[in-house]
C-alpha positions, 0 to 999 in steps of 0.5 A, a space after each residue: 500500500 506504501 508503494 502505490 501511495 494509498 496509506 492515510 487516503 484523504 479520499 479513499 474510503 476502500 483504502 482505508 478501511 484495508 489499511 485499518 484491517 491490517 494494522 488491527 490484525 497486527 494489533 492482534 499478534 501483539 500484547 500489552 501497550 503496543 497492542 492497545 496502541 495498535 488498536 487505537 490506531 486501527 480505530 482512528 483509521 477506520 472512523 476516518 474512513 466513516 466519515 468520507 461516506 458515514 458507512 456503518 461498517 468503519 463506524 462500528 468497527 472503529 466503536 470495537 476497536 477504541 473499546 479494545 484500545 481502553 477508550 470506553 467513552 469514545 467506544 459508547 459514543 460511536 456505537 450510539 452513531 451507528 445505531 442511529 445511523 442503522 435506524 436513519 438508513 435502513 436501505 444501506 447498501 450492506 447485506 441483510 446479515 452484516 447490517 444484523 450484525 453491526 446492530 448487535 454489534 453496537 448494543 454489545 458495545 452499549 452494555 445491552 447483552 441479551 438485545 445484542 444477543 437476539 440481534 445476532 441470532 436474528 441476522 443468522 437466520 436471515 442469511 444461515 449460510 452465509 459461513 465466513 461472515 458469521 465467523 468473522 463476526 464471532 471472531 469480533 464478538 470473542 474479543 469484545 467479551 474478553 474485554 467487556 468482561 462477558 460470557 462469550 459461550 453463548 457464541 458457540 450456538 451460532 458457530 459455523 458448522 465443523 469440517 470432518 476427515 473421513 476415512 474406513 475399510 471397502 470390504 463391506 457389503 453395499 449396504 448396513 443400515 444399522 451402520 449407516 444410521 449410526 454415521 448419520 447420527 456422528 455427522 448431527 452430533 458434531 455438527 458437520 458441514 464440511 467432509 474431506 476424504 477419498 471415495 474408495 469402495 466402502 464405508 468411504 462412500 457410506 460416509 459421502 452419501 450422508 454428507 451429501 443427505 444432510 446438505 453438507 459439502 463433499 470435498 474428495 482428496 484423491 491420492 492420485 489421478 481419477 482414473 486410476 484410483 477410480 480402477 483400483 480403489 473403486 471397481 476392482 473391489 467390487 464393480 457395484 460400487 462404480 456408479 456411486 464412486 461416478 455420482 458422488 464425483 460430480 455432486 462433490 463440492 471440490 475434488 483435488 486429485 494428487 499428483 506424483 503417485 501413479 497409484 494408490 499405494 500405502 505412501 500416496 494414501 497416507 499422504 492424501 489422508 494428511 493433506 484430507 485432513 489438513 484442508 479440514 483443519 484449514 476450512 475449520 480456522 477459517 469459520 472459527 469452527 472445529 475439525 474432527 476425524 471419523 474412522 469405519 474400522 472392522 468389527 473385529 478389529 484391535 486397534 489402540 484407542 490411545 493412538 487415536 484419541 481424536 478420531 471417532 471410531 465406528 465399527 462395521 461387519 467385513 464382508 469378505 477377506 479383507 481387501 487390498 486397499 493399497 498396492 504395495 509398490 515400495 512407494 516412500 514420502 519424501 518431503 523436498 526443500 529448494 532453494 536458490 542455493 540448491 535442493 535437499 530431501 527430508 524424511 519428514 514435512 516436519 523437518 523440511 518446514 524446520 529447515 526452512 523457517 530457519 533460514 531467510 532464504 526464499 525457498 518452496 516445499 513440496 511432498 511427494 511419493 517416490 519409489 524406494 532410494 528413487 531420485 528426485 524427476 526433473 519434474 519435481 525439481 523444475 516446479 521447485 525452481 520456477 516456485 522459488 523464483 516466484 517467491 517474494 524475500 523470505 518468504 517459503 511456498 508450498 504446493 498443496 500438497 506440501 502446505 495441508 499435508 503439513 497443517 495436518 501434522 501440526 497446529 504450528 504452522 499457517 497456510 494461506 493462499 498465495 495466488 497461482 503459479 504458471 509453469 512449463 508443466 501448467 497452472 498450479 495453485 501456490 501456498 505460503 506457510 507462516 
């Protein structure tokens, strides 16, 4: 913003109320009087920008953010301006939910907890989809109750809903109905909206299907390409499967299929059921709600519950020898750092992301399947080199792969996306880690 000219706009209201989301953001990141200043000048950006056009959405959030910066009085005084303001121009141009929000908002602000409360729960059921504005309005409401001193659990009530990681055995008959109620009632439970996992033959579909029954959102992480899983994971168990696996990837919200594994072998899935859950970690921070993991696992199957703790298990009746769902080939992880300085290997994404937040350098991460002491392809390395010349100064990118296999590992890491790349091998999406 600096080098185009646009910081402290006299004109510019766009300008100034980014301006004044990064310095609050900053301001968050922060502790003691450096934050409350941040805050503070955070809010004297935003109410300027509510004066070059009297919006409600810099004013309340410049009555939030004087609140959090110690300024009580100046908080109450603008708030009261934005009701009245709400009252003056019910017509603005804002979203039926945002204006909602912003009323209940500002009676927060004024003390009026249960009228606040009933305002927001009003402008949910005007637009309930509407996933990423309640988040952000919850995110606002936790801070503001931190500082109002306030219960904040009533929030939890009006949370978007939780992304789940799914996963389970093929071997099952097409259908077990005591089962399939049994998963139907985990997804009410928990409250899901959002699956990712893959489709193989079995309980995985079980699982999509009432996904998809009760209006939640199918994401299929594929661990390698269409076709091929399709003929292995799908139709070579038991072809019956074939047209559920067809109909539930054209009703799927998204599906991403994996590149650098030509089957689905034990390595390529386990990636995918990194990266699975990792873009369910990521669609779970983002709406400020949670993710979990669900697991269809044998009848008879021992497993150590206390190396999975955070899944929730389900049992189902195998119906046949078990089924190969991996072709074992060999087939290892290796997780590749590149930089200007040349490229190294890591058994681990974990070490790589070590390695690379250490050092200033730019550099790119990506996580393959490779066969056994397999040198790295020129394809591998080409995409490499072309992400670290796109890189900005200190800065490490990531393939998708790469990025959410690594947020799926650990909580100490972000990923955000950093718009797309074009290389001699095609278009990909790019990823920076923080």
């Amino acid at each position: 913003m600096e080098h185009h000219g646009l910081l402290d706009s006299d004109t510019d209201q766009r300008a100034l109320t980014l301006q004044a989301r990064l310095v609050k953001d900053r301001a968050k990141r922060v502790d003691g009087a450096e934050r409350a200043q941040l805050f503070a000048e955070s809010a004297a950006i935003y109410a300027k920008a509510g004066a070059l056009e009297n919006g409600s959405y810099p004013l309340i959030n410049a009555a939030s953010l004087s609140l959090l910066a110690g300024q009580r009085a100046q908080s109450e005084k603008l708030a009261r301006d934005v009701l009245a303001g709400l009252d003056a121009n019910p017509d603005e141009a804002e979203t039926p939910y945002w204006l909602g929000a912003t009323r209940a908002e500002a009676l927060l602000l004024l003390g009026q907890k249960p009228e606040a409360r009933a305002a927001l729960r009003k402008a949910v059921t005007k637009q309930p989809a509407a996933w990423e504005d309640h988040a952000a309005t919850i995110g606002q409401f936790e801070l503001l109750c931190g500082e109002l001193d306030c219960d904040a659990a009533w929030l939890d009530q009006l949370r978007p809903p939780s992304a789940v990681r799914f996963s389970g055995i093929m071997n099952v008959e097409q259908s077990d109905p005591a089962v399939e109620a049994q998963i139907a009632d985990w997804l009410e439970r928990e409250n899901i909206g959002f699956g990712y996992g893959a489709l193989a033959a079995g309980s995985d579909i079980w699982i999509a299907e009432a996904l998809l029954e009760r209006g939640a959102e199918l994401h299929v992480v594929l661990p390698c390409d269409r076709a091929t899983f399709r003929e292995i994971s799908v139709i070579a168990i038991d072809d019956a499967w074939e047209a559920r696996f067809d109909t539930l990837m054209e009703q799927a919200e998204t599906v991403e299929c994996l590149d650098q594994a030509s089957i689905p072998d034990a390595a390529a899935v386990e990636r995918g059921d990194r990266v699975a859950f990792g873009l369910a970690m990521h669609q779970a921070g983002q709406l400020r709600s949670s993710a979990k993991r669900l697991r269809i696992i044998g009848d008879a199957d021992n497993i150590d519950e206390t190396k999975v703790a955070d899944v929730a298990l389900l049992k189902a009746r195998r119906c046949k020898a078990p089924a190969l769902r991996q072709v074992e080939t060999g087939a290892e992880l290796s997780a590749v750092l590149a930089s200007r300085q040349g490229v190294r290997t890591f058994d681990s994404l974990a070490k790589a992301w070590d390695a690379a937040r250490t050092s200033d350098a730019v550099c790119a991460v990506d996580w393959i399947v490779v066969q056994e002491h397999g040198e790295l392809s020129s394809a591998v390395t080409d995409r490499l080199s072309a992400m670290v010349g796109c890189a900005e100064a200190g800065q490490c990118l990531a393939t998708q792969a790469a990025g959410f296999g690594l947020l799926g590992h650990s909580d100490d890491v972000r990923v955000e996306s950093a718009g797309e790349m074009r290389w001699a091998g095609g278009q990909m999406p790019l990823f920076a880690l923080l």
